[in-house]
N, C-alpha and C positions, 0 to 999 in steps of 0.2 A: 498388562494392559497396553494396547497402540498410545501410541502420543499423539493428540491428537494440531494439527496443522490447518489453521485458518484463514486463506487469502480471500484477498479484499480488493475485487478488480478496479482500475483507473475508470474515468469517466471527464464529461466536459458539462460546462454550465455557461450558464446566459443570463445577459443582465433582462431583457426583457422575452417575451414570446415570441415575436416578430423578427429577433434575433437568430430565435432555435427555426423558426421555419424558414428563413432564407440559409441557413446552416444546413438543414436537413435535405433542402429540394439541392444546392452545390454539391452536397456530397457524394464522394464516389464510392460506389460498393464494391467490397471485395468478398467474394465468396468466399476465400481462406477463413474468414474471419468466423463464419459459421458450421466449420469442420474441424474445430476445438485442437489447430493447430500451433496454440501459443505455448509457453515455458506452463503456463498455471494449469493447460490442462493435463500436460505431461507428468506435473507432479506428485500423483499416486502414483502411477508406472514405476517413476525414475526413485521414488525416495522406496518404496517395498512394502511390505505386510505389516511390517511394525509401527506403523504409520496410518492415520486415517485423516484424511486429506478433504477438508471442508472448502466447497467452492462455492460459496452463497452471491446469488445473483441481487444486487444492491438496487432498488428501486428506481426505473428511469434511469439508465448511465448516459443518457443521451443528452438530458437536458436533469440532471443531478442538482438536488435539495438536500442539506445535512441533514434538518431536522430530519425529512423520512427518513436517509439513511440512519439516522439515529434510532429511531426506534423499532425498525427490522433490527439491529443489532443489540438494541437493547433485551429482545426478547432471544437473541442465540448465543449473547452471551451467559445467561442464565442459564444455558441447556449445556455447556460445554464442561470437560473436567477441569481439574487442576492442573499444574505444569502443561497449560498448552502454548504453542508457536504461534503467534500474530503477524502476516506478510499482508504489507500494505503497497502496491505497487499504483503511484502519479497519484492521482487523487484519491486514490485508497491509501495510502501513505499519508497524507495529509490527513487526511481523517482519521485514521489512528493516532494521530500526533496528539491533534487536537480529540477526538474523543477522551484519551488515557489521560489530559491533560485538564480535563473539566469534570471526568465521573472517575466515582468510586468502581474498578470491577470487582465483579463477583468471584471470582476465580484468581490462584495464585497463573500468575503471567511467568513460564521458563526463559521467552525470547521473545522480542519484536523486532522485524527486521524492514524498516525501510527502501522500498526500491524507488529511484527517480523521483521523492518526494516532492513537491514544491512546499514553501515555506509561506509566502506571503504574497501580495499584489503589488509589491514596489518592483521587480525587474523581470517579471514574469511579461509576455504577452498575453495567455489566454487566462480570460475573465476564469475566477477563482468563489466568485460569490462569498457563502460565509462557509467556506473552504478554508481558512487560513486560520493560525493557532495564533493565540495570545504567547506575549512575550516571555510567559512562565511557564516553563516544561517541568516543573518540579515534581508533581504528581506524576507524571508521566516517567520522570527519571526515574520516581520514588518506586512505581511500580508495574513496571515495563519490561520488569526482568531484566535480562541480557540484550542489550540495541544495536542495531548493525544497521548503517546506514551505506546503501550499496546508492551509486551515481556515477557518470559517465560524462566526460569532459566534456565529449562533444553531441549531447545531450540537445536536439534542436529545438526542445520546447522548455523542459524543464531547467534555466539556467546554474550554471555550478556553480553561481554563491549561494543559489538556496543549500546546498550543503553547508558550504561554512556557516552560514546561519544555524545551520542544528547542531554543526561542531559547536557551535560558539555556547548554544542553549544546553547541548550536553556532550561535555568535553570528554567524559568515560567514555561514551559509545564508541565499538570496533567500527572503522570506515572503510569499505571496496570503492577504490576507484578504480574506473576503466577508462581505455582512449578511446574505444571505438565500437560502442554498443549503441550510439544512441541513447532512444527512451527504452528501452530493453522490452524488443519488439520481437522478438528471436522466435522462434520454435523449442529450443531445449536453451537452458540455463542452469549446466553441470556446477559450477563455481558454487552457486546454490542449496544445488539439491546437496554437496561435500561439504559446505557449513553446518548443515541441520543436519548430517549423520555425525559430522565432528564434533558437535558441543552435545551431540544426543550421548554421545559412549563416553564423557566425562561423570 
């Protein structure tokens, strides 16, 4: 049976609506962005057949709600097998944090892997909404599987004490740091896809 691998793309939030629309009319578009040129779309390709590589599109990433995102997941996590891989990259990393850390799953969790997580709204800039985990990862520790927390020094939104913050909440978890990925904005992210074959053949 594939193992099956479920990321959980970033997004941004807003405190009010008037926020998200002068957000939206500034913004600039990049067409890359819609030619599924990032590390998460590459990941069935790059990880192989033995793998089935979930990339569920999370309600609104633009102006992003937990509660929805909660329950689109609440209903795929029910559909998923046992030993599966959980990747949460920027605010899909927070969101697993804090999901795993408030519900029971339905499913035995092999590995959760944090990319560019943020932690909370003390030394963040962008507004986090109720994006942020309570102070007890214990559930989340309890059953999370195997945690990898992947961040990048120089990281220009997500800053790198919210890692020490997870280090601190959970000091087992394996940690990737990097000097120069940024928010891990890349195209291909091999270091990655050579975790999830390596802890897959133990």
């Amino acid at each position: 049976m594939k193992k099956q691998v479920v990321v959980i793309h970033g997004g941004t939030t807003f405190k009010t609506y008037k926020d998200y629309i002068s957000f939206s009319k500034s913004l600039e578009v990049d067409l890359d962005r819609y030619r599924g040129t990032r590390w998460k779309d590459s990941l069935p390709e790059k990880l192989g057949n033995r793998f089935d590589v979930l990339l569920p599109r999370m309600p609104n990433p633009t102006n992003a709600k937990y509660n929805e995102w909660k329950i689109l997941f609440d209903k795929i996590a029910c559909l998923l097998e046992n030993n599966v891989i959980l990747i949460g990259h920027s605010l899909g990393g927070v969101f697993l944090a804090k999901y795993l850390s408030e519900n029971k799953f339905p499913k035995k969790i092999f590995a959760s892997i944090l990319v560019a997580a943020p932690y909370d709204q003390k030394d963040i800039k962008e507004f986090l909404g109720d994006f942020v985990v309570s102070n007890n990862l214990a559930k989340f520790k309890k059953q999370g599987g195997k945690i990898f927390l992947y961040h990048s020094k120089d990281d220009p939104i997500v800053p790198y004490i919210d890692l020490e913050k997870y280090q601190k909440a959970l000091p087992e978890a394996v940690v990737r740091v990097f000097k120069d990925r940024e928010h891990f904005g890349q195209t291909k992210f091999p270091e990655l896809v050579r975790e999830i074959k390596r802890i897959c053949r133990k």
